[in-house]
C-alpha positions in Angstrom: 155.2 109.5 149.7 153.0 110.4 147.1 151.0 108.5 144.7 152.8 109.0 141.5 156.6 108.4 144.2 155.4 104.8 145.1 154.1 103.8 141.0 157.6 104.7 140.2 159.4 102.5 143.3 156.9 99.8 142.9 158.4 99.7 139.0 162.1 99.9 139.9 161.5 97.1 142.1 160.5 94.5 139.2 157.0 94.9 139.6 155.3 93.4 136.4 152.4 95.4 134.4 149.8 93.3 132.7 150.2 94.1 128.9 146.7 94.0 127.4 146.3 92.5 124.2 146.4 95.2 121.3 143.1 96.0 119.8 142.2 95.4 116.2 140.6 98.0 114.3 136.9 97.2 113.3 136.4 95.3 109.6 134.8 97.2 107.3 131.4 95.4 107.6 131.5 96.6 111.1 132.1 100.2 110.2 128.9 99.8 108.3 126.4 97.8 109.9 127.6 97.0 113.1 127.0 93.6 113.3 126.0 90.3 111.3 122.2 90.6 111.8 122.0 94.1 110.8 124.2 93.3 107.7 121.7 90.7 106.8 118.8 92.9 107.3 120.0 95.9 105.3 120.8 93.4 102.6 117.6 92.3 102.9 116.0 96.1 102.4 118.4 97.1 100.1 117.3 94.2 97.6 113.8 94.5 97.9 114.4 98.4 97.2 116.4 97.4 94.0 113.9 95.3 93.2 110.5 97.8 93.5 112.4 100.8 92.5 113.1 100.0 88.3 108.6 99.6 87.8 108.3 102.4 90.2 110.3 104.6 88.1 108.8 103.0 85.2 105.6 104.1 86.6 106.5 107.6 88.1 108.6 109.5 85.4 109.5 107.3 82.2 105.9 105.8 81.1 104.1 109.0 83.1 101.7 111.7 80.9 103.2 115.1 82.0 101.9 117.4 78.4 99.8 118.0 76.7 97.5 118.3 79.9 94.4 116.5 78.2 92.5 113.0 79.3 93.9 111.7 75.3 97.5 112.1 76.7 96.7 109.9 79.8 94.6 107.6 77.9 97.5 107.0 75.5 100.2 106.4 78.6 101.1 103.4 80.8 102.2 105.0 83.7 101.2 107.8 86.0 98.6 110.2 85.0 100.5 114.0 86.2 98.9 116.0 82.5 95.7 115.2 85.5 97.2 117.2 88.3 98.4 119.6 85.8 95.0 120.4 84.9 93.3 120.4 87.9 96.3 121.8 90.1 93.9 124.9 90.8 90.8 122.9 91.4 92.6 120.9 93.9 94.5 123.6 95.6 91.5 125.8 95.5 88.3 123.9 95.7 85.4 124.9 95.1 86.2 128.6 94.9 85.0 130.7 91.8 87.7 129.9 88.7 87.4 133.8 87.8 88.6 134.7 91.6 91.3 132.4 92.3 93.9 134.7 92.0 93.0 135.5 95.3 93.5 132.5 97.2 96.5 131.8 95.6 97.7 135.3 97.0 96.6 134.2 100.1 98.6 131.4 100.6 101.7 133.2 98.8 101.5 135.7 102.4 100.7 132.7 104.8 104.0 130.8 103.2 106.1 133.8 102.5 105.2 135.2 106.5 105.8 131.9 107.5 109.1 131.3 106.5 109.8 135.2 107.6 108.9 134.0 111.4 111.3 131.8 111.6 114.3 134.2 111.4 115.5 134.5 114.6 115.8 138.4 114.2 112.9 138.9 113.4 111.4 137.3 117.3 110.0 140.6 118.4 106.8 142.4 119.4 106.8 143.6 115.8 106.2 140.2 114.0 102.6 139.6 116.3 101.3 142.8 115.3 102.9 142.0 111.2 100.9 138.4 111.7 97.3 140.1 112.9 97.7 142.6 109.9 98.1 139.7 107.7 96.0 137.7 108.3 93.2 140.6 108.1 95.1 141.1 104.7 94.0 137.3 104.1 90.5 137.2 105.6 90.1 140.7 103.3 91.7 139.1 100.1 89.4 135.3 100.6 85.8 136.7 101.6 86.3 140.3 99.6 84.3 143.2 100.1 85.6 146.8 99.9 86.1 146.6 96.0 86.3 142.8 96.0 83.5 140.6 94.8 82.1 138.6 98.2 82.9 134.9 98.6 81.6 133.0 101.3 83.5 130.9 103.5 81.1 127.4 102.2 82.9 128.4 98.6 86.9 128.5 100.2 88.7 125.0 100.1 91.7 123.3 99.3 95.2 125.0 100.3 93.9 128.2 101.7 91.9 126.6 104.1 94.3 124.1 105.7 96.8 127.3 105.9 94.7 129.6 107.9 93.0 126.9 109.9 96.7 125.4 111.0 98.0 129.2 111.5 95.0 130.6 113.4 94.2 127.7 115.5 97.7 126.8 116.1 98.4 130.4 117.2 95.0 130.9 119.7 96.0 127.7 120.9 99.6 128.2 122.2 98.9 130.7 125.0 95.7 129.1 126.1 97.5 126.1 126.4 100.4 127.9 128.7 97.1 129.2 130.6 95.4 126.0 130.7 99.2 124.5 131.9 99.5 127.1 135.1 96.3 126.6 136.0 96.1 122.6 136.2 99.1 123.3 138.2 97.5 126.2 140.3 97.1 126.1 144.0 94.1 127.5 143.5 91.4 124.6 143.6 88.6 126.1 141.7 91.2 127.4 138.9 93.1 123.8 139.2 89.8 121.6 138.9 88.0 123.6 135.8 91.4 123.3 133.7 91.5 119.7 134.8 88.1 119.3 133.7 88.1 121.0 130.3 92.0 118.9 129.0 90.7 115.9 130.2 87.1 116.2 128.7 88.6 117.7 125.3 91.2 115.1 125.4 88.8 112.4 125.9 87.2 113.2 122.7 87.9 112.1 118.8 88.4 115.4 117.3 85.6 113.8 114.7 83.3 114.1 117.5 83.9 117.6 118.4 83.4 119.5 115.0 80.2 117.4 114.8 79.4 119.1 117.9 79.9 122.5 116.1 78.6 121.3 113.5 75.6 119.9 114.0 74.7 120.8 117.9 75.6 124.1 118.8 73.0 125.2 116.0 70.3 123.4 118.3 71.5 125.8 121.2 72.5 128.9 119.7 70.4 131.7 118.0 70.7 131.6 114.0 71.7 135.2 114.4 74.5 134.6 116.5 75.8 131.2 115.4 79.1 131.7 113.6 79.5 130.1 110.1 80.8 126.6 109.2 84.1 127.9 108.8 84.4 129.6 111.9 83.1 126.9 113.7 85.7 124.2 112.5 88.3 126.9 113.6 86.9 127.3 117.5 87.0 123.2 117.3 90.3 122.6 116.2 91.5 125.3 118.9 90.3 123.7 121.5 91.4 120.6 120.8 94.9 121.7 119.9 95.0 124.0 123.3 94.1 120.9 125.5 96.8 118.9 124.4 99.2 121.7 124.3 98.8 121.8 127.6 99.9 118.3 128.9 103.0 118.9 126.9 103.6 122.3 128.3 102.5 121.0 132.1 105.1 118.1 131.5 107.7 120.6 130.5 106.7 122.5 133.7 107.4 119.5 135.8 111.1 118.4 134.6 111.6 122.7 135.5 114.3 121.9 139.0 112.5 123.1 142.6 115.4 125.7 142.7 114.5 127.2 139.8 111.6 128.6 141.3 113.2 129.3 144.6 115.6 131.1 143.0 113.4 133.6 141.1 111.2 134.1 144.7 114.6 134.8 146.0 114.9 137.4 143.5 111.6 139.1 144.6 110.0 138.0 141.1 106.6 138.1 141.5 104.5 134.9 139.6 103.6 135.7 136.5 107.3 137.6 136.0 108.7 134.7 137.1 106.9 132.3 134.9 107.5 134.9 131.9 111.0 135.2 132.8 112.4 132.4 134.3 110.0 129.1 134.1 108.5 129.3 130.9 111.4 129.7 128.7 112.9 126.8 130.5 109.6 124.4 129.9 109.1 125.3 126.4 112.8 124.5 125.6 112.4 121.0 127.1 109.2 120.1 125.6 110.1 121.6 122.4 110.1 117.9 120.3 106.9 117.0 121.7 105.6 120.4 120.7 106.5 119.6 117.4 104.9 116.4 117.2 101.3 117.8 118.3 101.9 120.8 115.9 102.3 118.7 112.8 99.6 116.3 114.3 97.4 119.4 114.3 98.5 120.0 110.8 97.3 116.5 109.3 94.4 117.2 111.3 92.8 120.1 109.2 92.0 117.3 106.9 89.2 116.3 109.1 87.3 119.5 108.2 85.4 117.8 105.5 82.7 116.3 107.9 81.3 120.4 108.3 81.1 120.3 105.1 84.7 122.4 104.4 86.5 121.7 101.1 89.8 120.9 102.5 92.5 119.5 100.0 91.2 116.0 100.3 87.8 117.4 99.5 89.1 119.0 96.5 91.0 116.3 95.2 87.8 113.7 95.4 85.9 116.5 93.7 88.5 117.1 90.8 88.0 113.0 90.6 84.5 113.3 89.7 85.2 114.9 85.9 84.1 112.3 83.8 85.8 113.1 80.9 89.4 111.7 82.7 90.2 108.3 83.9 90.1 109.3 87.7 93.4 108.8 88.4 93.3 108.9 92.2 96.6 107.4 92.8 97.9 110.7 91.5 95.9 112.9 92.8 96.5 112.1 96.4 100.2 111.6 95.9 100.5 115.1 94.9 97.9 115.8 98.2 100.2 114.1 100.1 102.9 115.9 98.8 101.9 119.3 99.8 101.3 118.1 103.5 104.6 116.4 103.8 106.1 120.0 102.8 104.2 121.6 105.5 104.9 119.1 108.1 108.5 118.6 107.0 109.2 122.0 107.0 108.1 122.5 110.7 109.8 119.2 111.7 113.1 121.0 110.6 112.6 124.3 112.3 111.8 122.6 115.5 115.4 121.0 115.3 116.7 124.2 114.8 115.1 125.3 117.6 116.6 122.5 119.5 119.7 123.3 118.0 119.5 126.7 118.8 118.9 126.0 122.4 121.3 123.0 123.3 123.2 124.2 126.2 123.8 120.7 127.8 123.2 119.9 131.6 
């Protein structure tokens, strides 16, 4: 007799079901919060929100100086000082770069921005786009330090925006395949390869970034020939590369780990050789796993461009504090590095929201 044959009997024969009680639809308070304590608490937020928003606003937009963009208009207003920003938007985004000339960096960081949101199309994931990035960022090199037709600037003159772009981009982009590098080898059977990988993560990782462009900052000089030490510029790049390659790494090496053993069986099965294998079958299993905790590091790196200033680079930070230093307006620093903070929200947001797309993009479940 089957299963379903005997329910039925056991029924005819007076067998008694258990009703259970009929559920009642969650209140609307429920819906909402959930329960009683996180009622309370987003009451709780919620009134303190009212309460800070009305002088905030006050502050921001209805008592603010926007025009004309003069220290008289600030002087004269009760809130937020923008006609400041207004005026020294190019200062700020620019540095110390000649005023004549900053046409230039402004085009610069028109290409990096425009290119950048070009890369993230996934149609245009080719061979093609490396070879488009390395002609433009020659174009950008070209266009910030001149020469062939263009007045010469040197790299102690770039700041603000365009250095933050090109530092993130380049670094950033070096960094990535070291890092896979750096990842195989710490995982390498090969002891000498294994140890010296080991050695330079931990060792780099172990370091405040601080420390390290004060090292190419200040000490390489003491080692290096004058003729054949690289300028300030390029030394705060070869810092920040490093770094951001060693802790690539660990987050690639953990994405190699949570890879299943038969994944690689599978692919020696198939008479892939390593590094196929790795291109093939591996690697574009690791980087999807890890891909949040390559964002985090990523916009990490971004924030950490800021740090430049201790070489002596005018970084937007840098700029701001020297727009500050115009006597003639009230130093309004409050604005100044809320529209700083602004510009590196964008960037970070921005990647933040193509990394979910990514994940997105690649959620095939398990």
């Amino acid at each position: 007799m089957t299963d379903a044959a005997s329910i039925a009997s056991s029924r005819k024969a007076g067998a008694v079901e258990v009703e259970r009680p009929p559920v009642r639809p969650p209140g609307i308070i429920s819906r909402m919060f959930g329960t009683p304590l996180n009622a309370a608490l987003s009451a709780v937020f919620l009134g303190g929100l009212l309460w800070i928003l009305p002088g905030l606003l006050r502050w921001l937009v209805f008592d603010a100086a926007f025009l004309p963009a003069e220290p008289r208009t600030c002087q004269a207003a009760a809130g937020a000082c923008w006609s400041f920003v207004f005026a020294k938007s190019s200062q700020i985004l620019f540095g110390i770069y000649p005023p004549d000339e900053r046409w230039r960096p402004g085009l610069a960081c028109v290409l990096i921005l425009v290119l950048l949101g070009w890369s993230v199309r996934p149609t245009s994931w080719n061979g093609r786009l490396f070879l488009l990035w390395a002609a433009t960022l020659v174009l950008v090199i070209w266009i910030m330090a001149g020469g062939y037709g263009l007045p010469f600037v040197p790299t102690s003159s770039w700041g603000g925006l365009p250095v933050t772009l090109i530092l993130t981009v380049v670094a950033i982009g070096i960094a990535f395949p070291l890092s896979i590098l750096l990842a195989l080898g710490r995982r390498s059977e090969m002891p000498v390869v294994s140890v010296m990988c080991v050695l330079f993560i931990e060792t780099v990782r172990g370091l405040p970034l601080l420390s390290i462009l004060f090292v190419a900052s200040i000490m390489l000089p003491l080692f290096v020939p004058e003729a054949l030490l690289p300028d300030k510029f390029v030394r705060a790049l070869i810092a920040l590369t490093l770094f951001a390659s060693a802790y690539l790494a660990e987050v690639i090496r953990g994405g190699l780990q949570a890879v299943p053993r038969g994944q690689y069986e599978g692919a020696k099965a198939l008479g892939l050789g390593y590094w196929r294998m790795q291109r093939l079958v591996i690697l574009p299993q690791a980087i999807r796993i890890v891909i949040p905790a390559l964002a985090n590091t990523i916009i990490v790196m971004i924030k950490n461009t800021s740090l430049v200033l201790v070489v002596g680079l005018f970084d937007l930070i840098s700029s701001g504090k020297a727009a500050l230093a115009d006597p003639a307006w009230p130093s309004p620093s409050a604005e100044t590095y809320l529209f700083i903070g602004a510009i590196y929200f964008t960037l970070a947001f921005s990647f933040a929201r193509f990394a979910d797309f990514l994940e997105r993009r690649n959620k095939t479940g398990h």
